[in-house]
C-alpha positions as CSV (number, residue, x, y, z in Angstrom):
1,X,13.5,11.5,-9.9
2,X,15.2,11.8,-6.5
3,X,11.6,11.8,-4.2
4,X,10.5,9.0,-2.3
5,X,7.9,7.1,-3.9
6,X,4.9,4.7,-2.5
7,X,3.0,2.1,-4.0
8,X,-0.6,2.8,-4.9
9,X,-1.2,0.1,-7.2
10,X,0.5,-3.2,-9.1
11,X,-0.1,-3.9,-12.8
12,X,-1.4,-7.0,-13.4
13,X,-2.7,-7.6,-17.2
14,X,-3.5,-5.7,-20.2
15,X,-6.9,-4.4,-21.0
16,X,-8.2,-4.5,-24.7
17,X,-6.0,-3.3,-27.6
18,X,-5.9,0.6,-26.9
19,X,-3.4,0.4,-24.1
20,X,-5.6,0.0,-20.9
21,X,-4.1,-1.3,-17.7
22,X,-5.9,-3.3,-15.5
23,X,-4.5,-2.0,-12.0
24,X,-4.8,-3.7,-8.2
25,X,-4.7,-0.9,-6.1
26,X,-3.1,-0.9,-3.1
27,X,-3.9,2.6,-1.5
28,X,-7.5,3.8,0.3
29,X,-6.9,6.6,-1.5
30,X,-9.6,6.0,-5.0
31,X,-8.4,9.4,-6.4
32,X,-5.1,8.0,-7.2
33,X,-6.6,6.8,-10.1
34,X,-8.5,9.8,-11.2
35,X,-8.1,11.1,-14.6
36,X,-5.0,13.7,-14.6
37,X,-3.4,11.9,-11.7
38,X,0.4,11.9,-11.9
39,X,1.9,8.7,-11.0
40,X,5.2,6.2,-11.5
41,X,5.8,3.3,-13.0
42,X,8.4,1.1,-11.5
43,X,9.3,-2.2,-13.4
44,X,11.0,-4.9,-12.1
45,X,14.5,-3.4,-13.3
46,X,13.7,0.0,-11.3
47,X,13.1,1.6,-14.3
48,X,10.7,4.6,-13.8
49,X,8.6,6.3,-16.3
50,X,6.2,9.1,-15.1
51,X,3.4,8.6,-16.3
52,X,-0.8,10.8,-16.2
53,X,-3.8,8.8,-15.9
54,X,-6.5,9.8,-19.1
55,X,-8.6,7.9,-18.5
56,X,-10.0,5.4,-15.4
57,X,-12.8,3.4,-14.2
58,X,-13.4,0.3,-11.2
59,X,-14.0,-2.9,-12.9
60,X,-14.4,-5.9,-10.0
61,X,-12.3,-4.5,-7.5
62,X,-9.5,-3.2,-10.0
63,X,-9.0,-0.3,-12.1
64,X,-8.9,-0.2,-16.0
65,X,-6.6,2.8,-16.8
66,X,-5.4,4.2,-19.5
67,X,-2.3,6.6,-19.1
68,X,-1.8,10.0,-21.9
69,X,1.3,8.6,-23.0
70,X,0.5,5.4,-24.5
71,X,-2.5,4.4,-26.7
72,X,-1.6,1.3,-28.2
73,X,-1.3,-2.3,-26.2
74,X,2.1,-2.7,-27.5
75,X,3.3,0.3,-25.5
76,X,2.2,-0.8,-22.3
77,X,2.6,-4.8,-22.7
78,X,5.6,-4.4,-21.2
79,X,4.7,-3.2,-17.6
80,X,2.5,-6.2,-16.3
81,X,4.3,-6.9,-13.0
82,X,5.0,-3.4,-12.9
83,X,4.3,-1.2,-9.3
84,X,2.4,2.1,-9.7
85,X,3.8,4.5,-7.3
86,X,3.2,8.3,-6.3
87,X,5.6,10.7,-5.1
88,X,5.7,12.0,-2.1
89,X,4.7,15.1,-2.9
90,X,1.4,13.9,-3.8
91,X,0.3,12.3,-0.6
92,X,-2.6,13.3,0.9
93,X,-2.3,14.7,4.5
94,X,-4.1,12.2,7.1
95,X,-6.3,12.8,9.9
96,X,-5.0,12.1,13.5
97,X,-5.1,8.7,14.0
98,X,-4.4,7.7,11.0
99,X,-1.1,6.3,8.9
100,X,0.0,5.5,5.7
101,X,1.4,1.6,5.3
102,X,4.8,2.5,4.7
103,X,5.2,4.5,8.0
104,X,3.5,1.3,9.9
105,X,5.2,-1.6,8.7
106,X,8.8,-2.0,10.5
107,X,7.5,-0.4,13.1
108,X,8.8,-2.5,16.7
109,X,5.9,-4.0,18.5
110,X,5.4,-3.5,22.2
111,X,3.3,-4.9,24.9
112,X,1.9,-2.7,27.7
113,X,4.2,-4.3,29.7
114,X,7.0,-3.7,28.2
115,X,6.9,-6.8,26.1
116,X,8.9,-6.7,22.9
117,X,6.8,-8.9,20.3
118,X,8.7,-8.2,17.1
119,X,8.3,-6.0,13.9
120,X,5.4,-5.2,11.4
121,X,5.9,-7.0,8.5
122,X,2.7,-6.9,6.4
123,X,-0.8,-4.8,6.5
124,X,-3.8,-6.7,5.7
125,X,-7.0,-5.1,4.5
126,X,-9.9,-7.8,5.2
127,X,-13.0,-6.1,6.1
128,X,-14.1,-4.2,9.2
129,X,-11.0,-3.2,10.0
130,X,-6.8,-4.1,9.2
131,X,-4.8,-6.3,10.8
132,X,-1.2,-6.0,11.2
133,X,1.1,-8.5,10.8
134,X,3.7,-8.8,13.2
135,X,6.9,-11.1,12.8
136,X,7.3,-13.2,16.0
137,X,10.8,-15.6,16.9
138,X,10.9,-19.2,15.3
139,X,8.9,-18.1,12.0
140,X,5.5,-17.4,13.6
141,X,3.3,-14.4,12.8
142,X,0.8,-12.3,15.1
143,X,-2.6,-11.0,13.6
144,X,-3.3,-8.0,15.6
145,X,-6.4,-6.4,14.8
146,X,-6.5,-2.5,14.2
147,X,-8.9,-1.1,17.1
148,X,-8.6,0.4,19.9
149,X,-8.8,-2.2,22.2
150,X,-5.7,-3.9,21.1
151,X,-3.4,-0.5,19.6
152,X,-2.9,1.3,22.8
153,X,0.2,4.0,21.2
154,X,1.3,4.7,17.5
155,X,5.0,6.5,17.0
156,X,5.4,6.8,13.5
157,X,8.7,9.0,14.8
158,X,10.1,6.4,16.8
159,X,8.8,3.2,14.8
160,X,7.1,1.3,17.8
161,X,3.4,0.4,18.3
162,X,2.0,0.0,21.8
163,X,-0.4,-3.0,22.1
164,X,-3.0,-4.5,25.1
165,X,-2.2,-8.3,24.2
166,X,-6.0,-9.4,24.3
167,X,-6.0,-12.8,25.4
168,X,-6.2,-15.8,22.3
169,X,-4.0,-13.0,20.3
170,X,-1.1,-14.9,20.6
171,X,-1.8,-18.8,20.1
């Protein structure tokens, strides 16, 4: 499998004895986990095994999946701690305005001013709206929240994010 892959989802336990998952996910896509949904398994080792949802359902803010390929819960034991990914191929085109984690975090923070803060490190999914974690000098972190008073400019091509630095952002 030579495509990039992103994470929509980590493993976390077992389900029952028939081979159901119990899934985080980590997308705000829901039909990742819709039943024929081709996705990755990446195990701690890198090891990847494709894998087709059968089955899925939202059980307190995780999903209980069971993939086509296994039906027992010795088969999928084994990938608790385990990241489920989607190929690229797969993503869903976004709307203007909007980005997908991976093409945000890294990304160089910039004041209006000129101002370089430091890097995205970390997107946080709280509520109302994200906030961005940004990596500041001596170990210290920035909570910028996602709206449009504070994100001025996104350039997903040229990794930097243009902020207005509200005052009490930054103590």
């Amino acid at each position: 499998m030579s495509e990039k892959l992103y994470t929509v989802g980590k493993i976390v336990n077992t389900h029952g004895i028939r081979g159901e998952l119990k899934i985080v996910p980590e997308t705000d896509f829901p039909e990742r986990f819709e039943k024929g949904s081709k996705l990755v398994i990446v195990d701690s080792q890198n090891q990847q095994t494709p894998v087709t949802i059968h089955s899925s359902r939202l059980h307190k803010n995780m999903y209980i999946v069971q993939f086509a390929q296994f039906a027992n819960i010795n088969e999928v034991e084994k990938f608790k701690g385990s990241l489920l990914k989607v190929e690229e191929k797969f993503q869903q085109p976004l709307e203007e305005g909007e980005y997908y984690y991976h093409e945000i975090i890294g990304c160089q923070v910039v004041t209006e001013d000129g101002q370089e803060l430091g890097k995205i490190k970390e997107v946080l999914t709280p509520g109302a709206n994200d906030v961005w974690v940004v990596s500041l000098p001596k170990n210290k972190e920035l909570l910028l929240p996602v709206i449009d008073d504070v994100i001025l400019d996104v350039n997903v091509a040229e990794k930097t994010i243009r902020i207005h630095l509200m005052e009490g952002l930054l103590e």
